[in-house]
N, C-alpha and C positions, 0 to 999 in steps of 0.2 A: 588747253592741250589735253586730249583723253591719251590713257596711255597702249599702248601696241599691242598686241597678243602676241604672245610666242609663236603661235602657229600662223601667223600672217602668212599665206601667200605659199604656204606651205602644202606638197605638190600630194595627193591621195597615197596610199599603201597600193604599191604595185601591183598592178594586175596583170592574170597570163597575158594575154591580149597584147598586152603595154610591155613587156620584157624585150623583148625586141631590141623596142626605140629606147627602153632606157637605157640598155646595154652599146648600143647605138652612141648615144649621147654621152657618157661617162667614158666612152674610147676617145670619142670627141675631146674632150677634155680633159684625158690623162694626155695626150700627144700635143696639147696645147700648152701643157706645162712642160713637157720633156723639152720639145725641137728649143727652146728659150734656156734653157738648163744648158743643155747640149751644146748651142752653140756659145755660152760664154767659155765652158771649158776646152772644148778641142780646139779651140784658134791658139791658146799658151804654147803648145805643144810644137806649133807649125811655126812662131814667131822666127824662130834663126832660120828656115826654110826660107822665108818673106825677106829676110832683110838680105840675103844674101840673094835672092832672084829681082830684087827690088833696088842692089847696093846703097844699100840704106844703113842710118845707123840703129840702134836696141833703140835709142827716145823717138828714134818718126816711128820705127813699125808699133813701139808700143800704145798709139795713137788708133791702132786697129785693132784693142780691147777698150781703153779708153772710151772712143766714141760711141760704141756700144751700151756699155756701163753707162755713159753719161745720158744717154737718150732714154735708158727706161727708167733714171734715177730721178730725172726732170722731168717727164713727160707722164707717171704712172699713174699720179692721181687723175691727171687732168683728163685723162684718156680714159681713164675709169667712171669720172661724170661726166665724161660725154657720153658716155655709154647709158647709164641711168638717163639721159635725157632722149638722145634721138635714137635711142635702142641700140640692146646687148647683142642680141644675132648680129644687127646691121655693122655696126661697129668691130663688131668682133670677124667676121666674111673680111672688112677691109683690112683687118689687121692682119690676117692668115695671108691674104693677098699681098702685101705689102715686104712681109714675112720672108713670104716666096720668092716676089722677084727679087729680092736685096740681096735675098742668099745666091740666086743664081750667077745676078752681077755681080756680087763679090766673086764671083768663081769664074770669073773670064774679064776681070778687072785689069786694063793694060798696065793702069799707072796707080802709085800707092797712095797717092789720095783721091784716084775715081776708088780705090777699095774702102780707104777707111770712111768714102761719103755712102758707100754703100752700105756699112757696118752702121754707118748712123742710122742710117733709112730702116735695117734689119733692126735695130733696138728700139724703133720706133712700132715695127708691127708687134715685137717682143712685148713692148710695155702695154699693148691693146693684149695681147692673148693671155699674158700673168696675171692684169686687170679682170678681165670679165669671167676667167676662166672658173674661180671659185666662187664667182657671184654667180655664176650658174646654179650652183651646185642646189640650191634652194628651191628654183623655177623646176629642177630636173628628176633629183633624189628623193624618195618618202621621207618623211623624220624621222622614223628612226634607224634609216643608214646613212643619216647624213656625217657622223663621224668617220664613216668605214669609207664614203668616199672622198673625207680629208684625208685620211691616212694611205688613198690611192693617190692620191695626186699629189701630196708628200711625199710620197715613194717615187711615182714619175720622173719629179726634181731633183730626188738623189740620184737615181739610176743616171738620168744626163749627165750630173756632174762625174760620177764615177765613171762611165762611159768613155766621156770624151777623150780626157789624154790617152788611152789605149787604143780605142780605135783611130784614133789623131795619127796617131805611131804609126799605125798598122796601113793607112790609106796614105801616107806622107813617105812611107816605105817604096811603099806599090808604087802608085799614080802619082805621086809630086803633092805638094801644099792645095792646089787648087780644087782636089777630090773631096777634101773637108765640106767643102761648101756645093757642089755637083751632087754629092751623094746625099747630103740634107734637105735640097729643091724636091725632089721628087717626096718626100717626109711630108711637106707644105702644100705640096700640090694635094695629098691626099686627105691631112687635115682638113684642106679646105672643103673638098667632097663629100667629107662626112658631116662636116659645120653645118651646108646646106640642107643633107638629109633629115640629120637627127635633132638639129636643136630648134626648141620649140620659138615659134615666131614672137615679133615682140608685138605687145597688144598696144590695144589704140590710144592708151594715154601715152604714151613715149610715145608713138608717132606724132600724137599734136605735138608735144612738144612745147608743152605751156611752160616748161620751167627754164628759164632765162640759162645761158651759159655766159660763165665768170672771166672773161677774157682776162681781164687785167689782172685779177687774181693770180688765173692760170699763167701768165704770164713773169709776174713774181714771183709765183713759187717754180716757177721752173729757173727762173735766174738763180733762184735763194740755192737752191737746191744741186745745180749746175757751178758755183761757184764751192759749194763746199766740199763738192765730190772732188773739187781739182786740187782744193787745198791739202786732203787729207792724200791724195794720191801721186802730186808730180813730184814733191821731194820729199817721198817714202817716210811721212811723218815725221821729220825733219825739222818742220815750222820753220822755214829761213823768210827772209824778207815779200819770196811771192806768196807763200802759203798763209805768212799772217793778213798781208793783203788783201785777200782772196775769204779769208775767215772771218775778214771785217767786212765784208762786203756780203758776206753771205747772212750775218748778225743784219746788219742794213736792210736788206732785202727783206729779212724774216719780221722784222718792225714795220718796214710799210706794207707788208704783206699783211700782219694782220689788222692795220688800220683799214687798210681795203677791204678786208673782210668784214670789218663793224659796219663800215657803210654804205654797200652792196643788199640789193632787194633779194637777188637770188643768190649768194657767196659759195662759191668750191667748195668749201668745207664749212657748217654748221659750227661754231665756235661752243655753242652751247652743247653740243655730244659731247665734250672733252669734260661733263659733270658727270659723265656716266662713268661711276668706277671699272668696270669691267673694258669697255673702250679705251681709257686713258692707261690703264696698265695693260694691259693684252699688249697695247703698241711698246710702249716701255721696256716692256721685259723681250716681246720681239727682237728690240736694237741691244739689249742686254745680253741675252743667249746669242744672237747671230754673233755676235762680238764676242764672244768667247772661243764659238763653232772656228771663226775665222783664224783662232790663236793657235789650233790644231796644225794650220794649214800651213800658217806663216813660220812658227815654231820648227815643227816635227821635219822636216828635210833635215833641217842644222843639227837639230839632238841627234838624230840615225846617223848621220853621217860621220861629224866630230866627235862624238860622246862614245856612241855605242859601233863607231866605225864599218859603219855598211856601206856596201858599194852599190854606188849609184844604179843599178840596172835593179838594184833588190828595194829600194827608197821606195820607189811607187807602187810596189807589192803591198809594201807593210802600210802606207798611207789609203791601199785602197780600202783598206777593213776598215776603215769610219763609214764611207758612202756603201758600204756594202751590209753594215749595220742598218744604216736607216733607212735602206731600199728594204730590208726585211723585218723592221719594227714597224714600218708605218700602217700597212693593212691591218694585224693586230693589235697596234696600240689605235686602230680607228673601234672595231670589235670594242676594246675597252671600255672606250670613252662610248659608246652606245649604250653598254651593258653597267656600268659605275657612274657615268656621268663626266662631265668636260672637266671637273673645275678639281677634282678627285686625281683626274691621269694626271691634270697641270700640276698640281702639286706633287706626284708619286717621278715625273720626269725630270723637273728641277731637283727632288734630292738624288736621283739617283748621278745629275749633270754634278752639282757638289762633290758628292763623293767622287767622280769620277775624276774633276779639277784639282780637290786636293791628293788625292794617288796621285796622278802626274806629279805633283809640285815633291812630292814626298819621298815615291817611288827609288830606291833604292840601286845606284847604277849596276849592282852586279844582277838585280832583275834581266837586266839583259832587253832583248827584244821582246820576250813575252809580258814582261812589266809595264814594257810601254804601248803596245797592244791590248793588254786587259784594260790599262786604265783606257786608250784611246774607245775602245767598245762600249765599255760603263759611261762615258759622255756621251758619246755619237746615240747609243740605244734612250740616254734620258734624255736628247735633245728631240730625237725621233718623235717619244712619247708627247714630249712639251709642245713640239710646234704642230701637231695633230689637235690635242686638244685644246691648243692657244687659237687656231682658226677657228674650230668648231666655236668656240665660244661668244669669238667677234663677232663670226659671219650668223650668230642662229638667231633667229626673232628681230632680227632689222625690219625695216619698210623696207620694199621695193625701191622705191624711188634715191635709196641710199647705197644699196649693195656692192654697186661698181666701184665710189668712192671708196667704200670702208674697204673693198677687198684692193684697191688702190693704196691706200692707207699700210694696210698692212704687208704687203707685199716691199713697200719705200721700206717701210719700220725693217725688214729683215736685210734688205743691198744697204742701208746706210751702218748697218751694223756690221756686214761685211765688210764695208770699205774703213770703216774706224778702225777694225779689228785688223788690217790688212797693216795700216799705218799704226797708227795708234802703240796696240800691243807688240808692231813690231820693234817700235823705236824704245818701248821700255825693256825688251826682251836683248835688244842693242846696250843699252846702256847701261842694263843690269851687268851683263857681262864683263864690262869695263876695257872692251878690247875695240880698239881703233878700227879692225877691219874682222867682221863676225866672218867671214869666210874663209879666214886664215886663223880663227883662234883655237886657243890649244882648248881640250877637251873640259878642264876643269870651269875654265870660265863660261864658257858655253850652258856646260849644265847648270850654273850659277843663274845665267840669263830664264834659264828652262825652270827654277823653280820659280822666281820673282813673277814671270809671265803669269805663270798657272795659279799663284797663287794668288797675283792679280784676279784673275780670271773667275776662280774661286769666291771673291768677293765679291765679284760682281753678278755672280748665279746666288748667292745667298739677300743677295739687295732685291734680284728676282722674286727671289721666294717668299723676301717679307711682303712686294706687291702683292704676290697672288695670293695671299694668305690674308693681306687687309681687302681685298676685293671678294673675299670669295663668301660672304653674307650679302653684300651687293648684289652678286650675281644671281640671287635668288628671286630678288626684285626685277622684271624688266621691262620696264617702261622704255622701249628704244628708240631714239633718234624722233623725235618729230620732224618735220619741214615747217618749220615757222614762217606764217604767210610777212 
C-alpha cells in the first residue's frame, strides 16, 4: 500500500473565472446542511399542535422526531458509500429530491402515521445531504479554505438548530403546525436547483462503479444502529426491561457486524482506517463533545426555570445564546484553523469546552442568569472551535473513493452523541438530584443534579482532550485510508 498525499484530489486555488461556481457550490452546501438542522428542530415546537390536531397522545406524535432521528442515525454511513461508489452529485440530487417531497408530504399528511412515514422518508433524504454535503467540500474548495468552509457549514447546522423553535412558533402562530413543513418545501426545491447547476459532476470511476456495495453490512449496521437509538431514547435513559433488550441487541448486531466486515471483498467500512489515530479519535471525541453539547440542552430548561426561576417565555431567549454562539464562531474558528492549523484550534476548543463545563458545574447560584450564560458561551464558542477543526481534520487528505463514508462516519459520531447526551446525561442529571419527579423539584436539588451533569460532562471533554493530544503527532503523518483490494 503506498501512502496518500495530503493533497489528493485536492480542487486548484480559485480563479476569477471559477468564483462564480465556487460560490455557487458552497451555497449548495451550506443549505444542505441547514434544511436537515432545521428540520429536526422546528417539528419539537409543533409536537402539542400535532397531537392535538391528530388526538393523539405525547408517545405516537413523539414518533414524528423519532423516525426522523432514526432514519439518518441508521442510514448515514451507508448512504454515504453509496455515494463514494455510484456518485456524490447522483446520490446527493436524489437525496434533495427525496428531501423535498417528504417535507411537502408531511405537510398535507391526512393521518399521523402517513406523517411520521413521511418524516422517515424526510430523514432518509436528510442522511444523503449530511453525508455528502462535507465530502464535497474537498472536490469543490481550494485547500487552503477548506477550513473556512467547515466552519460555514458548521454555522449552517447551528443557525437550523437555533432557527427552528422560533420560527416554529412564529409559523404554528400564523398558519397552524402544517406551515413548518409548506414553508421548508420550497428551501428543497431550490437546494435542488442549485445541486444541479453548481456542483461538479461525478467522474467516470464512480460511475463504473467497480467497487462492490456492502448490503448485508449496510444492513447490520443500520439494525445495530436503529436498535440503540431506540434504547437510549423510548425510556428517556431509564434502561428498563425494553431498553436493555434493545441494548443487547444492538451489542449483537455490532458483533455480527464486524464479522461481516472481516469477510466481505468490498466491506462499508475499511476496519483497518480505525489504525489511523487521527480517524479513531476525531470520531471519539465527536460522540464525547456532542454528548456534552447535548447536556446544555437537556439540563439548562430545568436550571432557568427551578434554580434561577425564569418564566418560561424568557427559557428560550437565554438557551438561544448557545446556537447563536456557534452560528458566529464557526466562519472564524474556520479562518483559524486555515491560518494555525486543524490540530492547534482542536485542542485551543476542547480547553476553552473544559472551562466552560467546569463554570457551569461550579458557577455560583447568586451568578444569576448572566453566570449561566457566560459559562453556557465559553462551551457553545469552544465547541464551535472543536467541531470545525475536528471535521477539517477527518475530512482532509482522504481518497476520494472514501469521503462519503468518513463524512458519513462522522456526522453518526455527532447524532449518537446527541442521543446519549439526551438520555444518558439526563438520567444522571435525574438521579443526581434525588427528587422522584425533576419537574416538581425544589430548587436546591435541582442545582444539585446541575452540578453532577456538568461535571460529568467536564470529564468527559478532558478524556477528549487527552485523545486529541495523543493523536496530535499522528496527525502529522498521513498516510490515509487505503482501499485494500
Amino acid at each position: 500500500m503506498t501512502p496518500t498525499n495530503v493533497n489528493q484530489d485536492t480542487p486548484p486555488a480559485t480563479k476569477p473565472g471559477r468564483a462564480t461556481g465556487f460560490r455557487g457550490a458552497l451555497l449548495t452546501l451550506s443549505l444542505s446542511m441547514l434544511l436537515p438542522a432545521l428540520s429536526t428542530s422546528i417539528v419539537n415546537v409543533a409536537l402539542p399542535s400535532m397531537a392535538e390536531g391528530f388526538s393523539a397522545s405525547f408517545q405516537q406524535v413523539q414518533w414524528i422526531v423519532l423516525a426522523y432521528l432514526l432514519a439518518i442515525s441508521s442510514l448515514i454511513v451507508g448512504v454515504g458509500r453509496l455515494g463514494d461508489i455510484a456518485g456524490r452529485r447522483r446520490l446527493l440530487l436524489v437525496g434533495i429530491a427525496t428531501f423535498t417531497a417528504a417535507t411537502f408530504l408531511s405537510g398535507v399528511a391526512p393521518t399521523l402515521w402517513l406523517l411520521i412515514a413521511a418524516r422517515a422518508a424526510q430523514g432518509i433524504g436528510a442522511a444523503s445531504m449530511m453525508a455528502l454535503s462535507m465530502a464535497f467540500v474537498a472536490e469543490t474548495v481550494p485547500q487552503p479554505r477548506i477550513g473556512r468552509a467547515m466552519g460555514l457549514l458548521g454555522t449552517m447546522s447551528a443557525i437550523g438548530t437555533a432557527l427552528g423553535p422560533s420560527l416554529g412558533g412564529l409559523l404554528i402562530a400564523g398558519f397552524g403546525w402544517r406551515a413548518i413543513f409548506l414553508v421548508t418545501a420550497p428551501l428543497g426545491l431550490l437546494t435542488f436547483v442549485l445541486a444541479r447547476r453548481y456542483l461538479p459532476a461525478d467522474g467516470p470511476t464512480r460511475r463504473a462503479g467497480r467497487l462492490g456495495f456492502d448490503y448485508v453490512g449496510t444492513l447490520l449496521l443500520a439494525l445495530t444502529l436503529g436498535s440503540y437509538s431506540l434504547a437510549v431514547t423510548l425510556e428517556h435513559g431509564l434502561f428498563g426491561s425494553l431498553s436493555t433488550a434493545l441494548l443487547v441487541a444492538a451489542l449483537v448486531g455490532l458483533g455480527l457486524f464486524l464479522l461481516a466486515e472481516r469477510r466481505v471483498s468490498s466491506p462499508l467500512i475499511q476496519l483497518n482506517n480505525f489504525r489511523d489515530p487521527a480517524l479513531s479519535a476525531g470520531l471519539a471525541m465527536s460522540v464525547l463533545v456532542s454528548t456534552v453539547m447535548m447536556t446544555t440542552l437537556v439540563v439548562g430548561p430545568f436550571h432557568l426555570a427551578r434554580v434561577l426561576g425564569i418564566q418560561p417565555a424568557l427559557i428560550g431567549l437565554v438557551m438561544s445564546a448557545g446556537p447563536v454562539v456557534a452560528a458566529l464562531t464557526g466562519v472564524p474558528g474556520g479562518r483559524l484553523v486555515d491560518r494555525l492549523g486543524a490540530q492547534r484550534v482542536l485542542v485551543i476548543g476542547l480547553i476553552g469546552t473544559v472551562i466552560g463545563t467546569i463554570s457551569m458545574s461550579l458557577v455560583p447560584i447568586s451568578f444569576g442568569i448572566a453566570g449561566y450564560v457566560l459559562s453556557l458561551v465559553v462551551i457553545t464558542a469552544g465547541y464551535a472551535l472543536f467541531q470545525t477543526a475536528n471535521n477539517t481534520t477527518v475530512m482532509t487528505g482522504i481518497l476520494a473513493e472514501q469521503r462519503g463514508v468518513t463524512s458519513g462516519m462522522l456526522n453518526l459520531s455527532r447524532n449518537l452523541g446527541l442521543l446519549t447526551g439526551a438520555s444518558v446525561m439526563g438520567a444522571i442529571f435525574a438521579f443526581a438530584s434525588g427528587a422522584a419527579d425533576i419537574t416538581t423539584a425544589d430548587p436546591g436539588a435541582v442545582a444539585t443534579g446541575t452540578r453532577w451533569a456538568f461535571t460529568m460532562a467536564a470529564a468527559l471533554v478532558m478524556v477528549a482532550l487527552g485523545l486529541a493530544i495523543g493523536s496530535k503527532r499522528s496527525a502529522r503523518m498521513r498516510p490515509r485510508y487505503p482501499i485494500e483490494s
